[in-house]
N, C-alpha and C positions, 0 to 999 in steps of 0.2 A: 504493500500500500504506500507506504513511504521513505525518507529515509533523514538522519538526523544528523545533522551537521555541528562542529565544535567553531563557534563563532568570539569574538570581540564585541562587548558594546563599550563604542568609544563614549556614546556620552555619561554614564555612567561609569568608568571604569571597572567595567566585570566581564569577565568569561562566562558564555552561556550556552546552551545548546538548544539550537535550533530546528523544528520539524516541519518537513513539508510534503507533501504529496505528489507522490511519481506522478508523469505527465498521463498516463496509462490509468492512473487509480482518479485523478483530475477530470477526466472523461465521462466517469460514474457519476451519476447525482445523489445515488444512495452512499455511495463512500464521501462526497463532498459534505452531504450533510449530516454524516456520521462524523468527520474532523470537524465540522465545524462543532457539534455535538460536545464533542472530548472538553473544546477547550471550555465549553460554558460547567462542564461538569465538574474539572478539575479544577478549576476554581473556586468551587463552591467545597471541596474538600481542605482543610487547613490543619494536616496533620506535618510533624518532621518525620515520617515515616511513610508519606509519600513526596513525590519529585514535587518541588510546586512548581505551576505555570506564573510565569512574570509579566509577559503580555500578549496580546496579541497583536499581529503587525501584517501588511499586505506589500507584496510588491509593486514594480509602477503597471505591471501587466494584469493583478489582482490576485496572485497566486497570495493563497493565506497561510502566515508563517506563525507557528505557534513555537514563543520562547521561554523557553523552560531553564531552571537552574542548570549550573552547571557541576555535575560530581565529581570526585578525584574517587577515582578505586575501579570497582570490578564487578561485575555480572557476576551470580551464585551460578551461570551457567558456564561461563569462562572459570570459574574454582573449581567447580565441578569433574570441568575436562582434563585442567590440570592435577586434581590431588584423586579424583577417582570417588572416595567416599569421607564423610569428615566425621569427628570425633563428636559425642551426644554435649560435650562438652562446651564445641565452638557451634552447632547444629541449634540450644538452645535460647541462644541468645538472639539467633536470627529469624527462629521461627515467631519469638517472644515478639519482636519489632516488628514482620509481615502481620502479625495479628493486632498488633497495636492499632495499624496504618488499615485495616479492612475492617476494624473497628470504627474509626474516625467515616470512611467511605459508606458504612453502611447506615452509619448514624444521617448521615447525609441522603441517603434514600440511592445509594448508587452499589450495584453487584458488577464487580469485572470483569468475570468470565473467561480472564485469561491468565489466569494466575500461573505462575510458573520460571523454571530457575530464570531464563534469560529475561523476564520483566523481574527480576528481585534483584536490585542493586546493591553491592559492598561497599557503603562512603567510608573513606579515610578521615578519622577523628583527629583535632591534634589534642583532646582528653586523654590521657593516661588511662582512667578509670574506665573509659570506654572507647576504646581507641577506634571501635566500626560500628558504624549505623545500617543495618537494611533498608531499603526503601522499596518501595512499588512505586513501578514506572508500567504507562501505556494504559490511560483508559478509555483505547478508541474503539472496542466493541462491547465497552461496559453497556450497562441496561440502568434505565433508573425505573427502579421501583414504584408502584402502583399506576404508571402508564402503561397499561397495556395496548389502547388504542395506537400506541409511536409504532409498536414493536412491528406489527406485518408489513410495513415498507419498509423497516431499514434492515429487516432479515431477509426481504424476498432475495436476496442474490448470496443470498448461503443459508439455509435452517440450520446446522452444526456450525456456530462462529466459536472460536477457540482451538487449543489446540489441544489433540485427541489424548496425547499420553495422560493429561494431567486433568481430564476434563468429567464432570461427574457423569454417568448413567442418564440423569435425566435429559442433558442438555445435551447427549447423543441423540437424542430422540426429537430435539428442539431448541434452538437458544430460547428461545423465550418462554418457557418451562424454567428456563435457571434461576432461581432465587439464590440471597445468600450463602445458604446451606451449601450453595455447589459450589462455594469459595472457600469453604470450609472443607470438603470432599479435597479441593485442588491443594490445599495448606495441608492437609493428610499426606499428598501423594509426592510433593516436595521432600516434604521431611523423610518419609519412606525413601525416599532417591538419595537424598544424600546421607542416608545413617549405613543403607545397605550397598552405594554406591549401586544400584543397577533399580528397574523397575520391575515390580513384582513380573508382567508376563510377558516372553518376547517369542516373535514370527515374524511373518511376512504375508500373513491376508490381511486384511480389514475388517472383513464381513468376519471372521473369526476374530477377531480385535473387540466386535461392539459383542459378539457371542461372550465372549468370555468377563467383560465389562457387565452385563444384565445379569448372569448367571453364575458366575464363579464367585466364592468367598476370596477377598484380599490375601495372601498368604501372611503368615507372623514375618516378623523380621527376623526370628529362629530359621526359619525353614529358608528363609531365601539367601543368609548367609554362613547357616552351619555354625552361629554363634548363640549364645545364653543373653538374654537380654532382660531388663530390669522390666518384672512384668505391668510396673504403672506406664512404662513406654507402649509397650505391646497392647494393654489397654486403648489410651490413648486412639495410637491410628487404626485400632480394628473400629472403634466409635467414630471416628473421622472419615473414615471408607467405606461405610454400612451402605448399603448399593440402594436402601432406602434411605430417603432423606428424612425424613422423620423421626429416624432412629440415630441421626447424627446431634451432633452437638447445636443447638436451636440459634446461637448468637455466638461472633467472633468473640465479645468480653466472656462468654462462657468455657468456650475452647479456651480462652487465654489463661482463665484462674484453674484448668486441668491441668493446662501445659507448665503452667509454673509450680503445681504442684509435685508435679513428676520429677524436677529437675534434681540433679545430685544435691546443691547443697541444700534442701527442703526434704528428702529423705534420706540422707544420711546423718542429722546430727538432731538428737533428741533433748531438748530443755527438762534438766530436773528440776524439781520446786528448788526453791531457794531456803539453805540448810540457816537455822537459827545456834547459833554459838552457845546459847544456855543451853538449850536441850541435849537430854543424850542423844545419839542417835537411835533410830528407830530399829529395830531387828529385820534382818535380810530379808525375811520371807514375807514381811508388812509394808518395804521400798516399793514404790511403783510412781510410774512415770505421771509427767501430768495431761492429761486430757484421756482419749480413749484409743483404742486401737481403730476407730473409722477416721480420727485423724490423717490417718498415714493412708494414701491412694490407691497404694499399690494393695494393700488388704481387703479395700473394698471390693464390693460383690457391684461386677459390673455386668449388666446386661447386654450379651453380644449378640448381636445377627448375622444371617449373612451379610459379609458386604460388599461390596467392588471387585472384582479385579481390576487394575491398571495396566498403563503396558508401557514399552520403550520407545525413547523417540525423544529428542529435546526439540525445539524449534528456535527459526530464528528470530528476532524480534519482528518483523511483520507478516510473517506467516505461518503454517501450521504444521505441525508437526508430523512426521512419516515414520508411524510407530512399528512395532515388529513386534508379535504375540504367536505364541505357539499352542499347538491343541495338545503338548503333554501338560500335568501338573509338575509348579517347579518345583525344583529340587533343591536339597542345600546343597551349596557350592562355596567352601571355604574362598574366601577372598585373598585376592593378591598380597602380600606383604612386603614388605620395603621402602614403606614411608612411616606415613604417621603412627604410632602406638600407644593405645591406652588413652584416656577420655574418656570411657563408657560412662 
């Protein structure tokens, strides 16, 4: 659709990045008034956890440039390629920010639809304490919410808009079917990609692609890497990929207070009451901790479904991805070693 440029604005003194639409995609009137769409929409979002738009601007021929901040760092789909698969360690803090940032969007009345590693930006912080920001970038086949009368012209020239690897069940069947929920499905399917380094199912039909998408459960992250995994993670994205939406997690701030409950330092270290210096202490078998055992995530009884399968396939940023699924069940397959270790 288009393509984005690393610009100067002189009268400001800033670096910005500019987007504009191929001359091919300029031709469409459903794609012109889908860009012109993005920028009204991404504007109205005002999170640091999406790119924000700074203005809009036209050439002297009328071609419309939308400019956008300008990031230092890297696509989760550019790390991806590079490191293969990443530690639940560096994994949490990025999934922590894309939920942040689809938080703030949905509060705004807008589902994006295309969630996925190459719209999930790595900014360089000069913070110590948080040295990288995630971002979502691209909400040019976002939907906003409770317009459904917009939707049948600006999908007539695709019903499946997004890209397939990372895309929910339902919105195979239709973008405009996707609500929230199927951002939450995609924020499932990321995280699965980059903890097990591959996607749960890979081929080379399509028509088996959406078969195995409607009908197969998700596989655990055990099974698809031959590793032990802390089962509040496993939790997590089998409720994130349940292939019904109903049975996923209802709101991005909902996912977010799971997600952060699962993360190491929230289940690895237990607060005892605080010991009073007069008293003796108590006898060993009367000690116990404070609050209860549903505290902790990973003990809860979670109710699982079927859910998704997903499949392989990354995309580039303005088009869709050419996934690969196979009609066996995967298998574990100990992953490559020689880089990163330990984070779990």
């Amino acid at each position: 659709m288009g393509e984005v440029w690393a610009a100067t604005d002189d009268k400001r003194g800033r670096e910005v990045a500019i987007k504009v639409l191929l001359q091919r995609a300029a031709m469409k009137p459903d794609l012109v008034k889908r860009f012109e769409r993005e920028a009204k929409i991404t504007s109205a979002i005002k999170s640091p956890y999406v790119c924000q738009l700074l203005e809009v601007n036209a050439t002297e021929d009328g071609t419309t440039l939308l400019v956008f901040e300008h990031l230092s760092g890297e696509s989760l789909s550019d790390r991806l390629k590079r490191e293969q698969y990443l530690p639940l360690s560096e994994v949490g803090p990025i999934i922590d920010d894309v939920l942040r940032g689809l938080a703030a969007a949905h509060a705004a009345g807008v589902v994006h639809r295309d969630l996925k590693p190459g719209n999930i930006f790595i900014e360089r912080l000069a913070d110590p304490k948080k040295p990288e920001r995630a971002k979502i970038l691209d909400f040019g086949i976002s939907k906003i919410s409770g317009r459904p009368k917009e939707e049948p012209t600006l999908t007539a020239f695709d019903a499946t808009l997004g890209s397939f690897a990372y895309m929910a069940p339902e919105q195979i069947r239709g973008a405009a079917r996707a609500d929230e929920r199927a951002d939450i499905y995609a924020v499932g399917a990321v995280a699965f990609r980059a903890l097990a380094g591959r996607l749960p199912f890979e081929g080379s039909s399509a028509a088996v692609l959406v078969s195995l998408k409607l009908d197969r459960n998700a596989p655990r992250l055990e099974e698809a890497t031959g590793e032990k995994w802390p089962q509040g993670v496993e939790r997590f994205l089998e409720r994130a990929l349940d292939r019904r939406k109903e049975k996923r997690f209802g709101t991005a701030e909902e996912a977010l207070a799971a997600w952060r409950a699962i993360q190491p330092s929230n289940i690895t270290r237990v607060k005892l009451p605080p010991s009073r210096k007069s008293a003796p202490p108590p006898p060993a078998a009367s000690m116990s901790f404070t609050g209860s055992i549903a505290n902790f995530p990973e003990d809860q009884p979670t109710e699982v479904d079927d859910s998704p399968p997903t499949m392989t396939g990354d995309a580039s940023w303005a088009g869709a991805s050419a996934g690969r699924i196979t009609r066996e069940p995967p298998r574990a397959v100990p992953r490559a070693r020689g880089r990163k270790q330990g984070g779990r």
